[in-house]
C-alpha positions in Angstrom: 0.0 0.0 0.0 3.1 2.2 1.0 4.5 1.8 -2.3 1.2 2.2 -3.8 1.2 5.5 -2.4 4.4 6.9 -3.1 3.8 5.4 -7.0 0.9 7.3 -7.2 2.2 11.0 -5.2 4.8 10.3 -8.7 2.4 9.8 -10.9 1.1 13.2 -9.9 3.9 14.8 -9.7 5.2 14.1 -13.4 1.6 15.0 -14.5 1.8 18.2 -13.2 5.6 18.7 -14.1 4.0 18.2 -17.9 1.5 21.0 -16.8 3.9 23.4 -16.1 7.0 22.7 -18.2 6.7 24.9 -20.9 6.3 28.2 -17.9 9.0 26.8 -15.8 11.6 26.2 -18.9 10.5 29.5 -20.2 11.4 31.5 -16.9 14.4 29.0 -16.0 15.8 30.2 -19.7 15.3 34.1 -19.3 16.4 33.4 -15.6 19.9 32.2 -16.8 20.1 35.0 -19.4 19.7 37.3 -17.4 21.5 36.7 -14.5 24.3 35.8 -17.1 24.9 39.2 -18.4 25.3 40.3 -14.9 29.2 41.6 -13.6 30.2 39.3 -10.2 29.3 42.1 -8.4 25.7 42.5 -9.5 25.2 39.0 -8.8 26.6 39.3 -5.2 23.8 41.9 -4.6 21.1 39.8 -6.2 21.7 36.0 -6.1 21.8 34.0 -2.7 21.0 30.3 -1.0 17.4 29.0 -1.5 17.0 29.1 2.3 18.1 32.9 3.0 15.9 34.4 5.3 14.9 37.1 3.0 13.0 35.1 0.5 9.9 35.4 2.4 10.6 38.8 3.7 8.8 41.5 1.5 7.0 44.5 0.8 5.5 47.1 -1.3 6.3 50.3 0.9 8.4 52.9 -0.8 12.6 53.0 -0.5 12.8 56.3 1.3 13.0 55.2 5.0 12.6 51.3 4.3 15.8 50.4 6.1 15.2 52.4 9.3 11.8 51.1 9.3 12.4 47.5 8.3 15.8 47.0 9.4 17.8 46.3 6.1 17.8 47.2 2.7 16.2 45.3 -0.2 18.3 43.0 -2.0 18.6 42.7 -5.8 19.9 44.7 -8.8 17.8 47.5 -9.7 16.8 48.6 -13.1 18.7 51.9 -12.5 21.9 50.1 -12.3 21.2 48.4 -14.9 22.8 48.2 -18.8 20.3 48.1 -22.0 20.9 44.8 -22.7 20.2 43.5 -18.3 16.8 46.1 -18.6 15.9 44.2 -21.6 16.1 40.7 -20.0 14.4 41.6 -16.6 11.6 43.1 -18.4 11.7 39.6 -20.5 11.5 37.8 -17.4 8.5 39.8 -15.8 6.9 39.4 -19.2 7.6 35.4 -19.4 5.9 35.6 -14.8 2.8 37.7 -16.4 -0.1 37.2 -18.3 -0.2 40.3 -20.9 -2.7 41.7 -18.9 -0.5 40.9 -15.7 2.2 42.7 -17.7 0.8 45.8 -18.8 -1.0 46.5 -14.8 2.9 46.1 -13.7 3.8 48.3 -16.0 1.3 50.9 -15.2 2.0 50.5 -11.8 5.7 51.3 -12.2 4.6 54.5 -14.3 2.8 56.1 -11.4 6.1 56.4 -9.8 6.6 59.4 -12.4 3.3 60.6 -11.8 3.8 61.0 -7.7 7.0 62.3 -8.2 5.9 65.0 -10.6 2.7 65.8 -7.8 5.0 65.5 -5.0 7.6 67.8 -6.2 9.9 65.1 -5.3 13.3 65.4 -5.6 14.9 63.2 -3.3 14.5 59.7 -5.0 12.1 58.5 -3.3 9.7 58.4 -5.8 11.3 56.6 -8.4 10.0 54.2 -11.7 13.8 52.5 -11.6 13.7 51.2 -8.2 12.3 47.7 -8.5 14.4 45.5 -7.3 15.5 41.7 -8.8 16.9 38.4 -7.0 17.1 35.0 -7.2 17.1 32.4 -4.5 19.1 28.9 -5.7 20.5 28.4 -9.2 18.1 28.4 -11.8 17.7 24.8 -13.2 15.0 22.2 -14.1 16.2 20.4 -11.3 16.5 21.7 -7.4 14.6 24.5 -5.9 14.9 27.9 -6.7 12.8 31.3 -6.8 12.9 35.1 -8.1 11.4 38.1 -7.4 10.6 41.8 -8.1 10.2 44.2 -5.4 9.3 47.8 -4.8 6.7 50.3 -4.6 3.1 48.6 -5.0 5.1 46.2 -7.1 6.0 42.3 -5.6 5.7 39.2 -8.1 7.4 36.2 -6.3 7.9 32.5 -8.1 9.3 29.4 -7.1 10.4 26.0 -8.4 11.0 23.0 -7.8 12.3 20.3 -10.6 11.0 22.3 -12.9 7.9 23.0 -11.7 6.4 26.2 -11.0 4.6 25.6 -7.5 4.2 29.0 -6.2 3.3 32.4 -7.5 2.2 34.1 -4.8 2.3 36.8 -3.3 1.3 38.5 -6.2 1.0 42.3 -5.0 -0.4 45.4 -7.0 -1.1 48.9 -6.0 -1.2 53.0 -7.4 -0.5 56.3 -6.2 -2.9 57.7 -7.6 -5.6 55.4 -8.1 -7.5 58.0 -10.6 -4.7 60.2 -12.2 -6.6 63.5 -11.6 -4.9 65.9 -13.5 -2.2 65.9 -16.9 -1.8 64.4 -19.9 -2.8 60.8 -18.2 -5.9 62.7 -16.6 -8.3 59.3 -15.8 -6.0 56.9 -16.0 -6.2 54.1 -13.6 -4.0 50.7 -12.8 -6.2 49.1 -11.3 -9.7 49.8 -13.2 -11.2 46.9 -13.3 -10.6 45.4 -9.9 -12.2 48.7 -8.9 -15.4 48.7 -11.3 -15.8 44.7 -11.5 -16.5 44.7 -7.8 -18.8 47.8 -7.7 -20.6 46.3 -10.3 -21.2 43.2 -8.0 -21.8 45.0 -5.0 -24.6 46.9 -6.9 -26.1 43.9 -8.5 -26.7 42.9 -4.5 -30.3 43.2 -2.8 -30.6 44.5 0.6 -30.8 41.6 2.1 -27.3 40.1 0.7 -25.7 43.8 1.4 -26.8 43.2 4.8 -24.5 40.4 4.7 -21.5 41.6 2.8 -20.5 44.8 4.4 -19.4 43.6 7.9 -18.3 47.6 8.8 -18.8 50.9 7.3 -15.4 51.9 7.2 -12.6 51.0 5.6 -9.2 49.8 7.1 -6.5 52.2 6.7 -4.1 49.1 4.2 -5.1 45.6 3.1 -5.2 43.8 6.6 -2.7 41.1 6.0 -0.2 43.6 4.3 3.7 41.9 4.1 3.1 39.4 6.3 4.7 35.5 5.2 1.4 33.7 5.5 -1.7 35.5 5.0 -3.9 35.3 7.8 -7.1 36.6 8.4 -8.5 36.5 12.3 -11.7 34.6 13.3 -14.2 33.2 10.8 -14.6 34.9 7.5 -16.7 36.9 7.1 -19.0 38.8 4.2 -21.9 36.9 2.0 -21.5 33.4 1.1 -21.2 32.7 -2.7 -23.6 30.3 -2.1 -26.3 33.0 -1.2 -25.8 34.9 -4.7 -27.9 34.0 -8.0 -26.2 32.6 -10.9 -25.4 35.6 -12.6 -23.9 37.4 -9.1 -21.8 34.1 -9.2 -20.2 34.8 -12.7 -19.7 38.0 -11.7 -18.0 37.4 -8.6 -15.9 34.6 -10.8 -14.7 37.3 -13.1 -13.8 39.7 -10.7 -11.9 36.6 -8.9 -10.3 36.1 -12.6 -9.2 39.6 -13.0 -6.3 38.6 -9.9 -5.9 34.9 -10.6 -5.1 35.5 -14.6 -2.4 38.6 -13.6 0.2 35.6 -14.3 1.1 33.5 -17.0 -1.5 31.0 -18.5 -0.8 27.5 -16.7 -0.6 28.9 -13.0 -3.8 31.4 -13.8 -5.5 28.1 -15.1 -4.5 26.2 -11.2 -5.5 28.9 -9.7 -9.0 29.4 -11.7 -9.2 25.4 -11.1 -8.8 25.7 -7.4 -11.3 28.8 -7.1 -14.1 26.4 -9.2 -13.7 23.8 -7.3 -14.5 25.8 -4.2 -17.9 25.0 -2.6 -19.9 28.0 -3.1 -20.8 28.0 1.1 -17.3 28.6 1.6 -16.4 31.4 -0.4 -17.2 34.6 0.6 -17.1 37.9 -0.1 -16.7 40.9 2.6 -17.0 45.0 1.8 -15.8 47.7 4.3 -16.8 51.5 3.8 -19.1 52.7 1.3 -19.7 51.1 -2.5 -19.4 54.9 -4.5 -16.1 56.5 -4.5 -15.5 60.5 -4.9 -13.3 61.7 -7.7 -9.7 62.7 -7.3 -9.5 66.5 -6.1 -7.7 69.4 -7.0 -3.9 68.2 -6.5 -1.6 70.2 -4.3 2.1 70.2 -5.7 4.5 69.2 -3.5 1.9 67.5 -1.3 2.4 64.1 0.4 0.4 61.7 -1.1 -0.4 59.2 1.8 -1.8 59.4 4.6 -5.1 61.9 4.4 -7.1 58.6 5.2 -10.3 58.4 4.2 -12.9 56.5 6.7 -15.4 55.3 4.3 -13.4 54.4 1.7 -13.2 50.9 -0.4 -12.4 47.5 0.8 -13.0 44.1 -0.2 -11.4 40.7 0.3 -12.5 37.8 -1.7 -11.7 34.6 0.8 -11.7 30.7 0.2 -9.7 27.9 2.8 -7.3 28.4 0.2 -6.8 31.7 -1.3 -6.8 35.4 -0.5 -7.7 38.4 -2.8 -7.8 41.9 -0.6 -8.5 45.6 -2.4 -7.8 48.8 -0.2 -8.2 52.1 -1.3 -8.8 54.6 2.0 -5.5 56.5 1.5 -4.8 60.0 -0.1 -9.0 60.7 0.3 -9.7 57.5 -1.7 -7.0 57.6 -4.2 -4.2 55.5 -3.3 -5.0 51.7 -3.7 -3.6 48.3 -3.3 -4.5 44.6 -4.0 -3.4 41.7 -3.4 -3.5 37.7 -4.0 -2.5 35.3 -1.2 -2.6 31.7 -1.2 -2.6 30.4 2.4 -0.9 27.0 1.6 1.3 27.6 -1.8 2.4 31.1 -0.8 6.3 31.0 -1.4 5.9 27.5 -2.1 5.8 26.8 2.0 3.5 24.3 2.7 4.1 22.7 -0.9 8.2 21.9 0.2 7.2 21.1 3.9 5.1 17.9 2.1 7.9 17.5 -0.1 10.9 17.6 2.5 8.5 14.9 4.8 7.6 12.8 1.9 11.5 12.2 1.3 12.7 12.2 4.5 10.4 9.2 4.8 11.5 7.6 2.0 15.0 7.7 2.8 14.1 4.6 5.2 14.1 1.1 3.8 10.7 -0.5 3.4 
C-alpha cells in the first residue's frame, strides 16, 4: 500500500511537471540569461541560497525610509543600475511571470512612480520608476529549488520551483499612487480599473438583504489587513456573504472579478489557480465589503503634497476569501486615491506548505521499506 502510495504521489507529480514545463523552462531560460549578463558584483547583490531568510521577507512600501523602518535594505539589482541589454532581459523575465494583462498593470503601476514624483515635487528619489528590485534564490535549473522576485513600490511578483515545476506564485502584490490620475496628460487613468469597477458592479447587483450580509463595517481599514506578512492570515471566521447565497449571474460575476487577480500571471498557473477557485464550494467562499460602495473623484492636486496618509474612513475594501486563497483591495489613503491589492494563497504562498510535504515525503523515503 506504501508503495502504492508513493507510485501514485509520482504519478502526480510528473503530471503536473508536464503542466507546467513549458512556464517553468520559459522563466528557468530568461532566468539564466539574465543573471548571465550580470558583472560578479551585481550577482553578489542579487543571487543567494534558497533558504536565505529574505526570500519570504517582503514589501511594497516605498525606498525612502525602508531600512530604518524595516531593518535592512532590499536586496537585488535594480533597473537603475542596470545596462540596455540587463533592462531588456528583466523586463523579458517579468513578461515570461505575467499574463499580458499581468504585464501591462505592472507596468502601469511602475509608471505612477513618475506621476507621484511629478505631484509631490519630489526630488529626493524616493519616488522613483527604476527602483524595482530583482533576485534569485538557488540556481536556476529544471532540477533543485529555486525562486525570483521583483520588489518595490506597489510592485511584488514572487515564483518558485521545484524540478522544474512552478509551485508558487504568490504573493502577487499590486497597487497605485494615484488610483484616478486626476490631472495631466494621463488625466483618468487608472492601474487598477477593473478590480475597482468589477466589484462595484457586484456590490450593486446585491439586494438589501445580501448587502446586509457583505458589508461587515462601514469603514474602511487604513491598508489591506494582511499587508507583508509570510502567511496570510485573516483573524476569526470569514466573514461577508457566502457565494452560495448569490444567483447565478452574481456568481459569474463574482468569478470574473476573482479572474481579474488569478489571470495577472502567466497561463498554466492562472489556469490552477482558476481550477482551485471552481472547485470551491460555493458556502465557503465569501465575499466581505468595508466603507461605502461609490467612491469621490480625485480632487484638485496640491504640488508638492504628500500623497499618503489623508485617510479616508469610508473608503473601499474588499477581500474575496476561500480555505485556500486570498484576494484583498484597499483604497482609504490620499482621500480615496491611493489603492492596493493583493492575492495570497494560504498554503502555496512561497511555495511553504508545498516543500514542507515535499521535504517529509522524502525524508520518509529515505528509510528502507
Amino acid at each position: 500500500m506504501r508503495r502504492t502510495g508513493l507510485a501514485l504521489l509520482a504519478l502526480l507529480g510528473l503530471l503536473s511537471a508536464e503542466r507546467f514545463s513549458r512556464t517553468g523552462r520559459t522563466m528557468t531560460d530568461t532566468a539564466n540569461r539574465f543573471i548571465q549578463s550580470l558583472t560578479d558584483e551585481q550577482r553578489k547583490e542579487s543571487l543567494f541560497p534558497f533558504d536565505h531568510k529574505l526570500r519570504t521577507t517582503w514589501h511594497y512600501f516605498p525606498e525612502r525610509g525602508f531600512k530604518e523602518e524595516f531593518g535592512y535594505d532590499r536586496p537585488g539589482i535594480m533597473f537603475k543600475h542596470m545596462d540596455s541589454k540587463q533592462r531588456l532581459y528583466a523586463q523579458a523575465l517579468l513578461a515570461a511571470g505575467l499574463s499580458q494583462a499581468g504585464y501591462i498593470k505592472a507596468m502601469n503601476v511602475i509608471s505612477m512612480e513618475e506621476i507621484v514624483k511629478i505631484m509631490e515635487a519630489d526630488t529626493t528619489g524616493h519616488r522613483d520608476p527604476e527602483r524595482y528590485h530583482f533576485t534569485f534564490y538557488g540556481t536556476p535549473s529544471e532540477t533543485g529549488t529555486w525562486a525570483w522576485r521583483i520588489e518595490g513600490h506597489h510592485l511584488v511578483v514572487t515564483f518558485t520551483f521545484r524540478d522544474g515545476r512552478l509551485i508558487s506564485s504568490s504573493p502577487t502584490m499590486l497597487g497605485a499612487n494615484p488610483h484616478e490620475v486626476p490631472y495631466g496628460p494621463h488625466k483618468g487613468m487608472r492601474a487598477l480599473a477593473r478590480e475597482e469597477d468589477l466589484a462595484r458592479a457586484l456590490m450593486k447587483s446585491l439586494d438589501d438583504g445580501q448587502l446586509k450580509q457583505a458589508i461587515f463595517t462601514n469603514e474602511a481599514p487604513y491598508d489591506i489587513v494582511t499587508m507583508a506578512s509570510v502567511r496570510a492570515r485573516i483573524d476569526g471566521a470569514p466573514r461577508g456573504l457566502k457565494a452560495s447565497k448569490l444567483n447565478d449571474s452574481q456568481y459569474e460575476a463574482l468569478l470574473e472579478l476573482i479572474a481579474e487577480y488569478a489571470l495577472n500571471v502567466t497561463d498554466e498557473a492562472g489556469a490552477d489557480r482558476m481550477a482551485k477557485v471552481k472547485a470551491t464550494p460555493r458556502d465557503r467562499l465569501y465575499l466581505a465589503w468595508a466603507g461605502r460602495i461609490e467612491r469621490d473623484p480625485p480632487g484638485p492636486v496640491e504640488i508638492g503634497k504628500v500623497t499618503t496618509g489623508n485617510r479616508h474612513p469610508q473608503g473601499n475594501y474588499y477581500r474575496i476569501q476561500s480555505p485556500q486563497f486570498l484576494i484583498e483591495y484597499d483604497n482609504a489613503q490620499n482621500n480615496s486615491n491611493h489603492s492596493h491589492s493583493v492575492w495570497r494563497d494560504f498554503r502555496e504562498d512561497f511555495g511553504l506548505d508545498v516543500l514542507a510535504a515535499h521535504h517529509r515525503l522524502f525524508n520518509h523515503r529515505v528509510k528502507a521499506d
